[in-house]
N, C-alpha and C positions, 0 to 999 in steps of 0.2 A: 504494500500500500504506500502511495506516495502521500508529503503531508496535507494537499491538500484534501484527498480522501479521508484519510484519520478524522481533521478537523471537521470539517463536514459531514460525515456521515456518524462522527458520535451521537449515542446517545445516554441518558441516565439510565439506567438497568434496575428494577425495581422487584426481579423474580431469577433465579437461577437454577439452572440444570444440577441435580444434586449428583455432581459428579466432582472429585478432587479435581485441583490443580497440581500438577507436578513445580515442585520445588524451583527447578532448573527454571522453569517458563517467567515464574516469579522473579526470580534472579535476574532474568533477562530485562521483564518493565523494570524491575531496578535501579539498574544501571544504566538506562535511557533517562530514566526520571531525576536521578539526581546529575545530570548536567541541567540541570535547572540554574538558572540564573540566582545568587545568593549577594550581599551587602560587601563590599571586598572579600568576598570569596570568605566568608564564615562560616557558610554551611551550616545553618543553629540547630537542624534538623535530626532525628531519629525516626525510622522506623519499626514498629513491634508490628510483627506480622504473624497471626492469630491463624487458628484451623484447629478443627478436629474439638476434644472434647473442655479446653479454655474458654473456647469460643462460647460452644452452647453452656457453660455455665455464667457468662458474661449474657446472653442472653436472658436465660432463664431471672437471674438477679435483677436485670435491668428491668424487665417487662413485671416481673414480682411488686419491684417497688415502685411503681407507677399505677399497676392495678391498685395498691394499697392507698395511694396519694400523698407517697412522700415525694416533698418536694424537689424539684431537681436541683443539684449542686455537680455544678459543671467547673474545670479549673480555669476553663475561656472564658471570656467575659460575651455576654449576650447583646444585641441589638435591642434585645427589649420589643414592642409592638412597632412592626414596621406602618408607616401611616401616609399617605397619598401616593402619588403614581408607582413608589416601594410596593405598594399594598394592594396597589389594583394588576402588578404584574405577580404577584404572588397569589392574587385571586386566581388571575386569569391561568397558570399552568396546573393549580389543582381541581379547576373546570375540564379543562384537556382530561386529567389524570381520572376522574369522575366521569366524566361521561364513556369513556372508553372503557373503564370498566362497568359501568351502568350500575353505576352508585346512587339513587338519587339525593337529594338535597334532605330528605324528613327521614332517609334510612341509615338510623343510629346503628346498628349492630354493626352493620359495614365499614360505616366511618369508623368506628371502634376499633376493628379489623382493620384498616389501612393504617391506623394507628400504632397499634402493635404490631404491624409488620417491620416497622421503624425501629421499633427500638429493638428487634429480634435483630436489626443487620439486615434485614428481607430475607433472613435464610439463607444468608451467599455462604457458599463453603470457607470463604477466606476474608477477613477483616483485616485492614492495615490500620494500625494507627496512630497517629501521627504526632509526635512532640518538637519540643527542643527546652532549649537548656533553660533551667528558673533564672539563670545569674542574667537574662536576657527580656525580660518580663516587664520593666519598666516601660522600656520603650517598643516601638512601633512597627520596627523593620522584621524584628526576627517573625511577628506574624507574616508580613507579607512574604517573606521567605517562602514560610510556609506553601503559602499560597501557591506562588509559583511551579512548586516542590510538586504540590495537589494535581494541579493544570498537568505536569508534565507526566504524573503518574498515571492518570486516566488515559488520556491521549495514545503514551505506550502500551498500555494494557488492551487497549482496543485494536491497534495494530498487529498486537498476538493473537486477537481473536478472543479479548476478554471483555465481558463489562463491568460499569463500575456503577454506585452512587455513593454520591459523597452525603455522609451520614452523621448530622449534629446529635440525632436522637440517640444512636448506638454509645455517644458516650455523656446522654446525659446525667449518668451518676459515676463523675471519672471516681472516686472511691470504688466500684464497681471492677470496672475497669484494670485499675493501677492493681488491685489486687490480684483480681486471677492473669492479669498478664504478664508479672511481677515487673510493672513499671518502675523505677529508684523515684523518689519525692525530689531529688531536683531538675526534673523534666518536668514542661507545664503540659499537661494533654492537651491538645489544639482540635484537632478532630479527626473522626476514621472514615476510609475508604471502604466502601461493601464491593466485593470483587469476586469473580468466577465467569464460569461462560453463560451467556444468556440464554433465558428459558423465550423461545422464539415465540410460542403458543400464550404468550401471556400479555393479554392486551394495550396494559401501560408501558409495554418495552417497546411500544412501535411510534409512542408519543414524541414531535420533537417539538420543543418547545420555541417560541418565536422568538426573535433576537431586535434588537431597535434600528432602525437601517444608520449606515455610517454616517449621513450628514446631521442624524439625529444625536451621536455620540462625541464625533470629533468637530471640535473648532479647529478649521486652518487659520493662519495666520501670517504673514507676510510671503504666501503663493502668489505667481502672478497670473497663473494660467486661471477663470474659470472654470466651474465644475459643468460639465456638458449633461 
């Protein structure tokens, strides 16, 4: 696949084939994904890459105490309620994600059910997830790091023939988390990748979500050509 194939034709993967990944193939998004662009070359990043019986007790924990209604305590700091054009594009892909699976809007069990699918990981055989260093936490960069990190990890995954989602839910009780994965306390959990191969048959994996057109996002600035 060349890049612009990858970038275009990704999608978020919200169902997976319960079939392992081989090590090696993980290995391989790996090491594409951290040439990721980093702050003079710092690198702040770690990944713990999860499977097998960690996982589903990271699950199991996770989705336990949310059923219960304990609070979430995340080591990220949250957005909080997103509010105007934030909020009506966050409407608008979990309409996508709803009507393709033919959720409707007054059918609670369901909603429940896409709910807990989240915080199980969707069930992917493999979870990454994603830190860097606490001595870094002040300030700003090392999340964008991150970030970058994230972007470059999906992208390769998907050129192996993997999908991903990128999953705030799966570590919203990083105590959860830090424990069965035996994270060390001075890494801040930032967030995890859900990864595996895609389950094709599963209606919200064909969703692609809308993007804002380029003159809508970039200001040029001293161009002289015209946009045509």
């Amino acid at each position: 696949m060349n890049y612009e194939d990858v970038v275009l034709g990704r999608r978020s993967i919200r169902a997976f084939q319960q079939q392992s990944v081989p090590r090696s193939v993980i290995e391989e998004v790996i090491a594409l994904a951290i040439r990721a662009p980093s702050s003079m070359n710092t690198q702040p990043w770690h990944l713990h890459v999860l499977s097998g019986e960690p996982l589903d007790r990271i699950r199991a924990d996770n989705t336990e105490r949310m059923l219960n209604g304990v609070p979430p305590a995340k080591d990220s700091r949250d957005v909080g309620n997103y509010q105007g054009e934030h909020r009506q594009r966050q409407v608008e892909i979990a309409v996508q994600l709803f009507q393709a699976m033919g959720i409707a809007r007054d059918d609670k069990e369901k909603r429940q059910d896409w709910i807990l699918r989240g915080f199980r990981q969707f069930d992917a055989p493999v979870s990454v997830v994603v830190t860097y260093d606490r001595a870094l936490r002040e300030g700003d960069v090392a999340q964008f790091d991150c970030g970058a990190l994230v972007n470059g990890l999906v992208n390769a995954a998907w050129s192996r023939g993997l999908g991903c989602v990128v999953n705030s839910q799966g570590i919203m009780h990083s105590s959860v988390v830090r424990k069965h994965a035996g994270i060390p306390d001075d890494q801040v959990i930032m967030i995890c990748v859900a990864m595996g191969y895609p389950d094709e048959q599963f209606p919200a994996n064909a969703v692609v979500s809308k993007r804002r057109p380029v003159n809508d996002v970039a200001n040029f600035v001293g161009f002289s050509d015209a946009a045509e």
